[in-house]
PyMOL commands that place a pseudoatom at each C-alpha (Angstrom):
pseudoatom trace, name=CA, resn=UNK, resi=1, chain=A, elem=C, hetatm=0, pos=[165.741, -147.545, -203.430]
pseudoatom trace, name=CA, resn=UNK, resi=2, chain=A, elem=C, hetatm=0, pos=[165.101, -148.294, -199.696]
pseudoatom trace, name=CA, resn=UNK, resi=3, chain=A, elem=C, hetatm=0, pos=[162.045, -147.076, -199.932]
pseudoatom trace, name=CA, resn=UNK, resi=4, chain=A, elem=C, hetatm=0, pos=[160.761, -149.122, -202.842]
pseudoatom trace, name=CA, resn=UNK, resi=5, chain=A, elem=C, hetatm=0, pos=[161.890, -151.828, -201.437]
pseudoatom trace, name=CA, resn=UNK, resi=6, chain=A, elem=C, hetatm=0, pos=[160.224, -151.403, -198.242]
pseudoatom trace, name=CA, resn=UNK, resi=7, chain=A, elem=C, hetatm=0, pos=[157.066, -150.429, -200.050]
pseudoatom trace, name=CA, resn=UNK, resi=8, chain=A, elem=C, hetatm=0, pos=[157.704, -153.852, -201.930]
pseudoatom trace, name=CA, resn=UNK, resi=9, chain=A, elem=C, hetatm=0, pos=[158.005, -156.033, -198.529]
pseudoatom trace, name=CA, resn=UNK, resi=10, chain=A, elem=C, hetatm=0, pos=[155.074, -153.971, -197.109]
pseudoatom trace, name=CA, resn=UNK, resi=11, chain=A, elem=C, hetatm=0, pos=[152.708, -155.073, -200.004]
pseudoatom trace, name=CA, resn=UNK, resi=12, chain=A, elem=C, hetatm=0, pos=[154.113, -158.468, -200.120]
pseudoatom trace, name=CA, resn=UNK, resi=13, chain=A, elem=C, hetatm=0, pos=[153.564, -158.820, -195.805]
pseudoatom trace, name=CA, resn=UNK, resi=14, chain=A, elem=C, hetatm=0, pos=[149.936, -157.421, -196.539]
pseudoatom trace, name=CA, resn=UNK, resi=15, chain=A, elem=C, hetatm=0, pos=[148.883, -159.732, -198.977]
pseudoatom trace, name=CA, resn=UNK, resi=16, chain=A, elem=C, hetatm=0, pos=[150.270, -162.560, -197.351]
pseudoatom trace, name=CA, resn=UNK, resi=17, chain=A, elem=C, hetatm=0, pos=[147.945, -161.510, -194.228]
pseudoatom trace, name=CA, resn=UNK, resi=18, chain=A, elem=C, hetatm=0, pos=[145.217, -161.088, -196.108]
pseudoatom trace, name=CA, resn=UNK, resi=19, chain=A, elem=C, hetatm=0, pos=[145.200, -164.474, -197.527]
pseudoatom trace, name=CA, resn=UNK, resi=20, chain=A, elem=C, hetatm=0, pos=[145.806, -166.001, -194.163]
pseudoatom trace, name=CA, resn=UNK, resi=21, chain=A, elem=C, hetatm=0, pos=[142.724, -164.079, -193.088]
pseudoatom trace, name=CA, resn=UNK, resi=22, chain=A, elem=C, hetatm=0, pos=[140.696, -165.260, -196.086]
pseudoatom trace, name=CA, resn=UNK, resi=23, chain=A, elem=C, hetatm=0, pos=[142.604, -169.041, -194.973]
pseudoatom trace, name=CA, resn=UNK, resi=24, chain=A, elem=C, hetatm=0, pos=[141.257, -168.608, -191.693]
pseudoatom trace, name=CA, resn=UNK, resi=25, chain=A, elem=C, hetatm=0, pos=[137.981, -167.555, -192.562]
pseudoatom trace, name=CA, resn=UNK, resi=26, chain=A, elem=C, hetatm=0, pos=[137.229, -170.674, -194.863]
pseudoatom trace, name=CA, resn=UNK, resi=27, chain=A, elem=C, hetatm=0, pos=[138.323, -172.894, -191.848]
pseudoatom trace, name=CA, resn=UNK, resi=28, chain=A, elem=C, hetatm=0, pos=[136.055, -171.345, -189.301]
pseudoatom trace, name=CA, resn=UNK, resi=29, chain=A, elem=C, hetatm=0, pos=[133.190, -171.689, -191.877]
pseudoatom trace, name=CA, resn=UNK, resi=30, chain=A, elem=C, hetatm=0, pos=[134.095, -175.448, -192.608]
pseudoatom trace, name=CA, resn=UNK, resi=31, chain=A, elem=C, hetatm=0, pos=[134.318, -175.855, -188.883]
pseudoatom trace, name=CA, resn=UNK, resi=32, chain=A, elem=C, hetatm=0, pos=[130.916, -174.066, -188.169]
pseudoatom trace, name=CA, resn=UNK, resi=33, chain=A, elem=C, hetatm=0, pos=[129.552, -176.441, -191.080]
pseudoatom trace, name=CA, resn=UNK, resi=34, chain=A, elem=C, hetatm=0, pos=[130.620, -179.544, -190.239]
pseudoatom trace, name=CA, resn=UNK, resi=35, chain=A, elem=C, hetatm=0, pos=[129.676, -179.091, -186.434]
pseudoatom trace, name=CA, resn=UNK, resi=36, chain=A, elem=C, hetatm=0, pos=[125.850, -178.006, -187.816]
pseudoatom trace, name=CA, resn=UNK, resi=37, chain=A, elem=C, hetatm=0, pos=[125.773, -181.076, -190.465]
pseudoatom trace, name=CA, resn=UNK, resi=38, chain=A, elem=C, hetatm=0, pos=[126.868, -183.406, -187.341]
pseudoatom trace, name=CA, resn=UNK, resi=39, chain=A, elem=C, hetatm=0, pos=[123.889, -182.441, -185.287]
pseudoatom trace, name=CA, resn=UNK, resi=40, chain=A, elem=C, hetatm=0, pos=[121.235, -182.354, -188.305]
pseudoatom trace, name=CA, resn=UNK, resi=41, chain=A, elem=C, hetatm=0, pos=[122.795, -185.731, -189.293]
pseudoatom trace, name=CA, resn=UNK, resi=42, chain=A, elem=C, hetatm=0, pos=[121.591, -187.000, -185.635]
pseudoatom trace, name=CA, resn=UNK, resi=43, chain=A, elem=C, hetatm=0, pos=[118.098, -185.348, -186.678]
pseudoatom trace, name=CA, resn=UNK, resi=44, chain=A, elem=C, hetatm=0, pos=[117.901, -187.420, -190.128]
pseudoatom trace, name=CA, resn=UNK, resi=45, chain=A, elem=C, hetatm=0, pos=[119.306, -190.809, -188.038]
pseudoatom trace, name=CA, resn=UNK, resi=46, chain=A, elem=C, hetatm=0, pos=[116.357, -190.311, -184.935]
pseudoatom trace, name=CA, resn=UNK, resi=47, chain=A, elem=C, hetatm=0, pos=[113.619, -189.653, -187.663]
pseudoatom trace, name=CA, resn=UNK, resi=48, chain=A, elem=C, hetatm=0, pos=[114.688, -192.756, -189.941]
pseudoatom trace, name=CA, resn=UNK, resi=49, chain=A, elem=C, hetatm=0, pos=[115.032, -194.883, -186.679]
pseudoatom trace, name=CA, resn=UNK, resi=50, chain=A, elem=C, hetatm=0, pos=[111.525, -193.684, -185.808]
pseudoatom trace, name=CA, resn=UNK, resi=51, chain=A, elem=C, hetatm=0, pos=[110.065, -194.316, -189.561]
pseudoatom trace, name=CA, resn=UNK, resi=52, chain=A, elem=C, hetatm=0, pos=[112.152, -197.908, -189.952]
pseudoatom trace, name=CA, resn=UNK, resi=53, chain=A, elem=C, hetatm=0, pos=[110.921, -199.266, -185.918]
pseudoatom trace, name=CA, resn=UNK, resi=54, chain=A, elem=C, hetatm=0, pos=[106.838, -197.942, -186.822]
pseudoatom trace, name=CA, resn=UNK, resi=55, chain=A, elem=C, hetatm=0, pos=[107.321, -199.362, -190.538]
pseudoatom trace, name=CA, resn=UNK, resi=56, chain=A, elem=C, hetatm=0, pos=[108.128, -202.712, -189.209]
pseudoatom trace, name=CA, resn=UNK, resi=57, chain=A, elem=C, hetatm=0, pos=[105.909, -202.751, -186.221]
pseudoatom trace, name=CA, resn=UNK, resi=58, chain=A, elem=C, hetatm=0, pos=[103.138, -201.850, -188.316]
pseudoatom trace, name=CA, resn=UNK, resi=59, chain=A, elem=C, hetatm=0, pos=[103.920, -204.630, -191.236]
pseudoatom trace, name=CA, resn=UNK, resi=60, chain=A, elem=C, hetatm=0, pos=[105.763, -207.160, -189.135]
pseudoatom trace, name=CA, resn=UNK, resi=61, chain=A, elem=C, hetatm=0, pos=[105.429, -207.708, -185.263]
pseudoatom trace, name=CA, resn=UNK, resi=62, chain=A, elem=C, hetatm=0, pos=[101.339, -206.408, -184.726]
pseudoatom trace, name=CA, resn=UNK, resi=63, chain=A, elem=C, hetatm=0, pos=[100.247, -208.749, -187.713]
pseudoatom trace, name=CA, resn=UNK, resi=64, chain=A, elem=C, hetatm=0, pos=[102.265, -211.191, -185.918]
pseudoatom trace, name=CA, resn=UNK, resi=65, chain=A, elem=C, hetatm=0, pos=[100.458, -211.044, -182.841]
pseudoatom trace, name=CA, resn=UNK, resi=66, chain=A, elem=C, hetatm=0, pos=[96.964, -210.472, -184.604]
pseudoatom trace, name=CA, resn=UNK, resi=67, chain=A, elem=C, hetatm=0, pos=[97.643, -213.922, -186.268]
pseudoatom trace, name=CA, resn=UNK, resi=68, chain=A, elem=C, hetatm=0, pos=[98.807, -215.360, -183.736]
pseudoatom trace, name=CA, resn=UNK, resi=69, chain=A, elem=C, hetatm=0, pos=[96.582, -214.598, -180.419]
pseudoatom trace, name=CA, resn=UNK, resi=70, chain=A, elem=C, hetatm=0, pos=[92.433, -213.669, -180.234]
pseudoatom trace, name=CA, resn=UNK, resi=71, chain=A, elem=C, hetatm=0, pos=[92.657, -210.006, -180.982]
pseudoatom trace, name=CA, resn=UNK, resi=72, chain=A, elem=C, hetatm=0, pos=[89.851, -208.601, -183.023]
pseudoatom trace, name=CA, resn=UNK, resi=73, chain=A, elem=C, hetatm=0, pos=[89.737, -207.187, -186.076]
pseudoatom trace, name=CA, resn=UNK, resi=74, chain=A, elem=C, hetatm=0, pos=[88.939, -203.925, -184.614]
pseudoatom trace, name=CA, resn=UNK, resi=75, chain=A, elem=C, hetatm=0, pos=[91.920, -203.515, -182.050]
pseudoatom trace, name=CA, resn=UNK, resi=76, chain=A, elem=C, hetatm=0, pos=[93.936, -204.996, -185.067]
pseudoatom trace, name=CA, resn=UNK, resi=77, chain=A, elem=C, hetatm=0, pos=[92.416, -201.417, -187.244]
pseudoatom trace, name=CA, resn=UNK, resi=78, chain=A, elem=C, hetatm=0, pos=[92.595, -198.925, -184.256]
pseudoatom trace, name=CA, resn=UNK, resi=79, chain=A, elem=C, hetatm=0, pos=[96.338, -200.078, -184.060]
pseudoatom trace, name=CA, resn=UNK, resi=80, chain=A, elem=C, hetatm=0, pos=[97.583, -200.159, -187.266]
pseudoatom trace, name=CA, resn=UNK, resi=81, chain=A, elem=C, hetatm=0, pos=[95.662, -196.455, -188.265]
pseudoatom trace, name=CA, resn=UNK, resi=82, chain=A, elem=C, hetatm=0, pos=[97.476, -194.632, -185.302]
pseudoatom trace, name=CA, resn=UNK, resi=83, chain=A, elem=C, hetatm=0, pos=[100.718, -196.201, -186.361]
pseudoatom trace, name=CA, resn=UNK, resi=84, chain=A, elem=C, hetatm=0, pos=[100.215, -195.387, -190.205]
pseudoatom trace, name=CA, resn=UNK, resi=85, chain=A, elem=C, hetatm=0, pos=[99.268, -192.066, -189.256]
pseudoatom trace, name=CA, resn=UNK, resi=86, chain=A, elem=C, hetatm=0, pos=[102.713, -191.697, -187.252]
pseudoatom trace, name=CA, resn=UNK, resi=87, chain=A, elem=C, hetatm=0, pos=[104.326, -193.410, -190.050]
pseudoatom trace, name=CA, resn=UNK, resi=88, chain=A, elem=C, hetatm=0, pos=[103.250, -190.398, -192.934]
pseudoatom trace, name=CA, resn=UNK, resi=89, chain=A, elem=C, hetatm=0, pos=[104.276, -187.558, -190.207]
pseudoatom trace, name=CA, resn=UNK, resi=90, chain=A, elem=C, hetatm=0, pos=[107.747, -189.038, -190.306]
pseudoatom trace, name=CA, resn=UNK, resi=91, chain=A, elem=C, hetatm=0, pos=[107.402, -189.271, -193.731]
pseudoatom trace, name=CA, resn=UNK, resi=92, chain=A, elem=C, hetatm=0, pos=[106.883, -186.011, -194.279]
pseudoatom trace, name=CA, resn=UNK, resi=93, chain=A, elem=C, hetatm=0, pos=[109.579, -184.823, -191.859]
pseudoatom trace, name=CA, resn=UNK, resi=94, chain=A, elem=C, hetatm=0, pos=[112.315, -186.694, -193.453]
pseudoatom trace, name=CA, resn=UNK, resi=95, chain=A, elem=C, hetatm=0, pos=[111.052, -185.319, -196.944]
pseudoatom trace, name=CA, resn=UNK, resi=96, chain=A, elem=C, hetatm=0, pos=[111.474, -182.197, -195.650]
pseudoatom trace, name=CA, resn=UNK, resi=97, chain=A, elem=C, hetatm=0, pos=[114.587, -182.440, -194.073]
pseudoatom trace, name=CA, resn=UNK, resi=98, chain=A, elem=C, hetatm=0, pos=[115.720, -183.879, -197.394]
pseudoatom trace, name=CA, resn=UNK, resi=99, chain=A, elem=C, hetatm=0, pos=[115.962, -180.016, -198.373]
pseudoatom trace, name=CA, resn=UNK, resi=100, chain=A, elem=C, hetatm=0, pos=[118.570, -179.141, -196.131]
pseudoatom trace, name=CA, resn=UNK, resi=101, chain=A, elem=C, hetatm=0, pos=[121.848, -179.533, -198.021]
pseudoatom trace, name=CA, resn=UNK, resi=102, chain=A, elem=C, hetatm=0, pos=[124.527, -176.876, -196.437]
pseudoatom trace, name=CA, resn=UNK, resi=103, chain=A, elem=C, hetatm=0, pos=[126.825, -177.192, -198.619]
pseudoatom trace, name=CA, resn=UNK, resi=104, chain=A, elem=C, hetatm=0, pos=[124.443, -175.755, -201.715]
pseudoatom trace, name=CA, resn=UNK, resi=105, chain=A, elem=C, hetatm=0, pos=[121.835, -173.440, -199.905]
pseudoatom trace, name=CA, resn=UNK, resi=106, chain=A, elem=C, hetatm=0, pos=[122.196, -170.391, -198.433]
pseudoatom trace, name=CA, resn=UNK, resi=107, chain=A, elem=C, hetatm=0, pos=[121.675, -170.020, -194.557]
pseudoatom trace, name=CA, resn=UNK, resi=108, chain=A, elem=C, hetatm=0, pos=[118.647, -167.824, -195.281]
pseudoatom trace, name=CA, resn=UNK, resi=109, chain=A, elem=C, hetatm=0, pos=[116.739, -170.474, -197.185]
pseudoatom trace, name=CA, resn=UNK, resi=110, chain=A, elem=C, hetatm=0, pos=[118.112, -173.188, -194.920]
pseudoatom trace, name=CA, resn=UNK, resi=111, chain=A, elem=C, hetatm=0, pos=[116.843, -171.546, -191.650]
pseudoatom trace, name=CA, resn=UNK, resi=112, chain=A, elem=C, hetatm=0, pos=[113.231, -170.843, -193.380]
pseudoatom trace, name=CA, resn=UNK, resi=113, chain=A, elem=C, hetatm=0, pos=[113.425, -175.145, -194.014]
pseudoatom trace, name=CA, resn=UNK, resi=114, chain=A, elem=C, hetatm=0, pos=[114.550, -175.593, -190.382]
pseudoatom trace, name=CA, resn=UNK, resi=115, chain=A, elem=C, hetatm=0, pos=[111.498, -173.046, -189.290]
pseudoatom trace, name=CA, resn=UNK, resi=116, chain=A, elem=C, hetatm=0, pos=[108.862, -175.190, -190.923]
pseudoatom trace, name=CA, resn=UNK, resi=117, chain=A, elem=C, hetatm=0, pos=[110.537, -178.824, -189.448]
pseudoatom trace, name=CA, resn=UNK, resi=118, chain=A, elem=C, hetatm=0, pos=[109.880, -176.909, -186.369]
pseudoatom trace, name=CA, resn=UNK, resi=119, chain=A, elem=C, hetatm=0, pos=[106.475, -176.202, -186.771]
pseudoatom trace, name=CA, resn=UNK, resi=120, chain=A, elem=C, hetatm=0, pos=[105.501, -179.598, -187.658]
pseudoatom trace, name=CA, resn=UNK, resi=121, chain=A, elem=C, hetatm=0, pos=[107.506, -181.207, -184.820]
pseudoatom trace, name=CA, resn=UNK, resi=122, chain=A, elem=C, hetatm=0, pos=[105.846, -178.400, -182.029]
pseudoatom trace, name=CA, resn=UNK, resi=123, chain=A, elem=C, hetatm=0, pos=[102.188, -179.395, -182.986]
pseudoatom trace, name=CA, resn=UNK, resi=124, chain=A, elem=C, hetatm=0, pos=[103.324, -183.462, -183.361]
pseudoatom trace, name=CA, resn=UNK, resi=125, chain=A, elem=C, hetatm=0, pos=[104.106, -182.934, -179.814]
pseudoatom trace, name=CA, resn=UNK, resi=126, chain=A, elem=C, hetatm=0, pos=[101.128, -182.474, -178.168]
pseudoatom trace, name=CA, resn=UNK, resi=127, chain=A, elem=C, hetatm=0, pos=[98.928, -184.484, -180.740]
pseudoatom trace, name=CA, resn=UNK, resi=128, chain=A, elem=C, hetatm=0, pos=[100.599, -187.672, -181.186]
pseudoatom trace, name=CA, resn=UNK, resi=129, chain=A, elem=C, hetatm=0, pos=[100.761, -188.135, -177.659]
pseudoatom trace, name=CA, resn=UNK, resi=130, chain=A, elem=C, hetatm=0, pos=[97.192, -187.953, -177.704]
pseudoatom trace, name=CA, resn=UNK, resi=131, chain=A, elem=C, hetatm=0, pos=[96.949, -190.080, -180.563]
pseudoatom trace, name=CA, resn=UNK, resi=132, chain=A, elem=C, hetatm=0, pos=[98.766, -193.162, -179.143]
pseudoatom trace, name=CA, resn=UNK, resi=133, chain=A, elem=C, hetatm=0, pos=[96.744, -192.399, -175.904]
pseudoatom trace, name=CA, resn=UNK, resi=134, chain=A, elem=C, hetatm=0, pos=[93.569, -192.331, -177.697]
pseudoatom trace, name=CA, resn=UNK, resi=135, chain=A, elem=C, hetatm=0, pos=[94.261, -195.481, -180.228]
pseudoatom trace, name=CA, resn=UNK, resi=136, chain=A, elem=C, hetatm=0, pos=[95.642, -197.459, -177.094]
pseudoatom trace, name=CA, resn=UNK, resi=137, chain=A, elem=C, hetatm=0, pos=[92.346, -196.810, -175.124]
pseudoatom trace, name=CA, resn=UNK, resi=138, chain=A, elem=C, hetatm=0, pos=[90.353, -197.458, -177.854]
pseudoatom trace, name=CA, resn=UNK, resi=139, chain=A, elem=C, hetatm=0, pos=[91.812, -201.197, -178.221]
pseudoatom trace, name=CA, resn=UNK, resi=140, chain=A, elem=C, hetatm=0, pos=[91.863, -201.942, -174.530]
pseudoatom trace, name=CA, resn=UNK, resi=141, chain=A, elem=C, hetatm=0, pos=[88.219, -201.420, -174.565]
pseudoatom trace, name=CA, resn=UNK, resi=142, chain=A, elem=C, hetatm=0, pos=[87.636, -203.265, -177.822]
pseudoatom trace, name=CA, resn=UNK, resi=143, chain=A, elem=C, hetatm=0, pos=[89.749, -206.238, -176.525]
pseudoatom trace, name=CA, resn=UNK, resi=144, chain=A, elem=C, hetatm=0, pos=[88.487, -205.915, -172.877]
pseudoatom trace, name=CA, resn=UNK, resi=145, chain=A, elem=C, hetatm=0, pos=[84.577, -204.495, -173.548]
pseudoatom trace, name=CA, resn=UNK, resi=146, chain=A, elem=C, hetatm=0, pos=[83.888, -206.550, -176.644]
pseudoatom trace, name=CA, resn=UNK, resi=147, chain=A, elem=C, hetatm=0, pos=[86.518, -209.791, -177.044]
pseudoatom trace, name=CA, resn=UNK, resi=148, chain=A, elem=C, hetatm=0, pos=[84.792, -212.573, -175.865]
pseudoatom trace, name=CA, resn=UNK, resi=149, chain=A, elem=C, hetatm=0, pos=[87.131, -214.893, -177.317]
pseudoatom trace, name=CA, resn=UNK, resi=150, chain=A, elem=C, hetatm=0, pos=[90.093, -213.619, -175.232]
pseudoatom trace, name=CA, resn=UNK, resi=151, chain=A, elem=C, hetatm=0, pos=[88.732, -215.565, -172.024]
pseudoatom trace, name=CA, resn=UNK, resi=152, chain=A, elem=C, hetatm=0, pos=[89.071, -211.913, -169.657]
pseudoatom trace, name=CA, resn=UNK, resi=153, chain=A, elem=C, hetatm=0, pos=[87.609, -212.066, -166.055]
pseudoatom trace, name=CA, resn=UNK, resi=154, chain=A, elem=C, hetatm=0, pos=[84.916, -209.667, -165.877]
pseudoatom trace, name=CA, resn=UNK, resi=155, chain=A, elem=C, hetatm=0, pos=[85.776, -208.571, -162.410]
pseudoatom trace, name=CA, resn=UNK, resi=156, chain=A, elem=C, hetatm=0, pos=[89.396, -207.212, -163.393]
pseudoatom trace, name=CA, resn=UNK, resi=157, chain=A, elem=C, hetatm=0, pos=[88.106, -206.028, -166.900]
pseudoatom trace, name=CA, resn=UNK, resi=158, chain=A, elem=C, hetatm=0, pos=[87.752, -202.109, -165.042]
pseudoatom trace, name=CA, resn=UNK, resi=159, chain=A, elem=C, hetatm=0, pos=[90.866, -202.141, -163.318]
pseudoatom trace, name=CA, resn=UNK, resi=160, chain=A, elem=C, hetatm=0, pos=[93.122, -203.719, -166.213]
pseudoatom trace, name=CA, resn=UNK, resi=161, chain=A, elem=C, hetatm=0, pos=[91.711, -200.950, -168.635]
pseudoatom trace, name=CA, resn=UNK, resi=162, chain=A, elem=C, hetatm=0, pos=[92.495, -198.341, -165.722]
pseudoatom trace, name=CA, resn=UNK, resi=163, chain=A, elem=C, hetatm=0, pos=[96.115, -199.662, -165.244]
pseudoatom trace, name=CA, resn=UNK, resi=164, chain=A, elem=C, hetatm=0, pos=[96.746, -200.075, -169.071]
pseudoatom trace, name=CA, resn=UNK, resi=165, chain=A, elem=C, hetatm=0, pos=[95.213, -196.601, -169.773]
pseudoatom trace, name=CA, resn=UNK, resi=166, chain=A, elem=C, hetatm=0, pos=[97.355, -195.134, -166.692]
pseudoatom trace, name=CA, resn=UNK, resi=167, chain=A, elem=C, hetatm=0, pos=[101.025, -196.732, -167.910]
pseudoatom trace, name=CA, resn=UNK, resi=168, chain=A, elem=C, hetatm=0, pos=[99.780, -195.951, -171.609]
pseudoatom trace, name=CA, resn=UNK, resi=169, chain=A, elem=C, hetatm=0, pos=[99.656, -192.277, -170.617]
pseudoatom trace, name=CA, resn=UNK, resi=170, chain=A, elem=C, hetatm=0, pos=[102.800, -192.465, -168.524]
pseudoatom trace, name=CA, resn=UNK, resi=171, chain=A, elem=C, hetatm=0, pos=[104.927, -194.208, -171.239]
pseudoatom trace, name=CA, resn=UNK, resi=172, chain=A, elem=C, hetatm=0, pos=[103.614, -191.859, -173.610]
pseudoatom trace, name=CA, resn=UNK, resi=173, chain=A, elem=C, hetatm=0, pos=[104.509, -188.694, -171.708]
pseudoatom trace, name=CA, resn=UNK, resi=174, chain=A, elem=C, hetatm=0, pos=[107.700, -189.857, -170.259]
pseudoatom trace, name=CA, resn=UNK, resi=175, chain=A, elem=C, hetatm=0, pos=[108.883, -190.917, -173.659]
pseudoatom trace, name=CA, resn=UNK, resi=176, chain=A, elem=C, hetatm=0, pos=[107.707, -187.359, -175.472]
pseudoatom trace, name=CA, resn=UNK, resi=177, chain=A, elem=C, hetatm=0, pos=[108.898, -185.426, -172.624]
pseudoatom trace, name=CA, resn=UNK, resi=178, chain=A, elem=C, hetatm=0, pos=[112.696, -186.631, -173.497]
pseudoatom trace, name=CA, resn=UNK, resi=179, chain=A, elem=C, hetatm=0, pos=[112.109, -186.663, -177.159]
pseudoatom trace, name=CA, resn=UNK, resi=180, chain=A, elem=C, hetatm=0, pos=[111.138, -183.109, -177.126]
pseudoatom trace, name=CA, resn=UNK, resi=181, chain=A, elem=C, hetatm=0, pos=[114.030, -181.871, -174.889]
pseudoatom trace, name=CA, resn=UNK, resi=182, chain=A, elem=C, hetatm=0, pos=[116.457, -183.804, -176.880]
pseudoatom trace, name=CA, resn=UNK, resi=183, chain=A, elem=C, hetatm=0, pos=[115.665, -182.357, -180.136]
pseudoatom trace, name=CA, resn=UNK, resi=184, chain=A, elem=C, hetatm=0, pos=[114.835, -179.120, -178.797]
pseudoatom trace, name=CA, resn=UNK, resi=185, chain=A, elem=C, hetatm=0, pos=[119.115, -178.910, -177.930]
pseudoatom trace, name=CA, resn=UNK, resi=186, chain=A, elem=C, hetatm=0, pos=[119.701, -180.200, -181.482]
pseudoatom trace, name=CA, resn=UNK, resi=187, chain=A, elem=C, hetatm=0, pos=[117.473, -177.839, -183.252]
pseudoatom trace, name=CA, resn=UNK, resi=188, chain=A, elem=C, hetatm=0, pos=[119.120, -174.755, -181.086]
pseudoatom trace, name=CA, resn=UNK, resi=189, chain=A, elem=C, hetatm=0, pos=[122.486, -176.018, -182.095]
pseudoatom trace, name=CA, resn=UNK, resi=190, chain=A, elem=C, hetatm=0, pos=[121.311, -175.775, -185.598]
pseudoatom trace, name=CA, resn=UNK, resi=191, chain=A, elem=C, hetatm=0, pos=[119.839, -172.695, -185.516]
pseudoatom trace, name=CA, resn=UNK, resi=192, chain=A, elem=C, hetatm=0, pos=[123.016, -171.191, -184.165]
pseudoatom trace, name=CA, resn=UNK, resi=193, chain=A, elem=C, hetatm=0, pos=[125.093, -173.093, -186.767]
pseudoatom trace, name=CA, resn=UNK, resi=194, chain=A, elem=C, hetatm=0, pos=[123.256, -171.546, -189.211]
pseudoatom trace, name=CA, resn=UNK, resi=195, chain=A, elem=C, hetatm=0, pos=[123.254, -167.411, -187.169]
pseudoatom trace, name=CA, resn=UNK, resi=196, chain=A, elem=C, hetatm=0, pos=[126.922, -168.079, -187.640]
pseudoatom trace, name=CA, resn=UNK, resi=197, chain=A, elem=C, hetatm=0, pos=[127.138, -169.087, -191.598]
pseudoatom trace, name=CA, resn=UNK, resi=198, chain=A, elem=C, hetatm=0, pos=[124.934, -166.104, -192.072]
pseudoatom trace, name=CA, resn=UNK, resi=199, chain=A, elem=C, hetatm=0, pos=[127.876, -163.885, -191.190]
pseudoatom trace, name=CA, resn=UNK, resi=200, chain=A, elem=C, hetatm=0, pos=[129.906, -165.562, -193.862]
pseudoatom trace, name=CA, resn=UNK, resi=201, chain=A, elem=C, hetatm=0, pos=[127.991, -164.615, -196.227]
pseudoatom trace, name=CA, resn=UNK, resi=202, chain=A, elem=C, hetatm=0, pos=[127.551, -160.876, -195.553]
for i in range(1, 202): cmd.bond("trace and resi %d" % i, "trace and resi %d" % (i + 1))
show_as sticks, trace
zoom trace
């Protein structure tokens, strides 16, 4: 009878443990999950801040100033195609990223998303740069070579479009420089996040 009954309280003790493990389990996978969502969330809220500020610079404050000072109509073009440009690529990011759902896809899939955000964001590095460079250029010497209207004194004309051209490049790199660090830490954290939901599912 003592026997039984410690075979009983055995069995009992065992299953108890192994639903605490399976307990635990769940929690360390909600906690992995949540910590992942919380950095791709800052992912989603830098692209839309990106797409929302170009949107409204593009349909609000540059026809603004186009209207309201002696730009030309080519400056005004050069402008607002490098900024529509910019606009689709974050477009197309955020579609992408619209995949991602952790709670419904399986770390596999997710990390093969997450691979092809990465691809597009590695070769939007190095040529959007270039694009702003080149469309910002391209209207200083539109607005300095060809603007007659704007009233500029031909003997600074050189060394405005050098010192515009020179901060253009600066701003630009300075500001991709960070960008690309940042999200380089936020796409590592996320490609751990998922590593570690991988093993849940094994």
């Amino acid at each position: 009878m003592e026997l039984d009954e410690l075979k009983a309280s055995w069995n009992a003790f065992d299953k108890r443990l192994a639903e605490t493990e399976i307990v635990n389990m769940r929690m360390v996978k909600e906690m992995v999950t949540q910590k992942t969502k919380t950095v791709f969330d800052g992912v989603v809220g830098h692209n839309i801040y990106s797409f929302v500020v170009t949107l409204l610079m593009m349909a609000v404050v540059f026809p603004y100033v186009y209207m309201n000072t002696p730009i030309t109509t080519a400056s005004f073009v050069i402008v607002e195609g490098a900024m529509l440009i910019g606009l689709g690529i974050v477009a197309w990011k955020l579609c992408l990223l619209s995949k991602i759902d952790l709670g419904a896809k399986k770390a596999n899939e997710l990390s093969g998303i997450v691979l092809r955000y990465k691809k597009i964001c590695h070769n939007e590095t190095s040529w959007s740069i270039a694009l702003v460079a080149f469309a910002m250029v391209a209207f200083y010497i539109s607005e300095l070579g060809f603007n007659n209207a704007a009233g500029y004194v031909l003997g600074t004309r050189i060394w405005l479009v050098v010192g515009l051209t020179l901060l253009t490049f600066a701003l630009a790199f300075a500001i991709g420089l960070w960008q690309r660090r940042r999200h380089a830490q936020q796409m590592a954290e996320i490609e751990r996040g998922l590593e570690e939901l991988k093993e849940f599912e094994n």
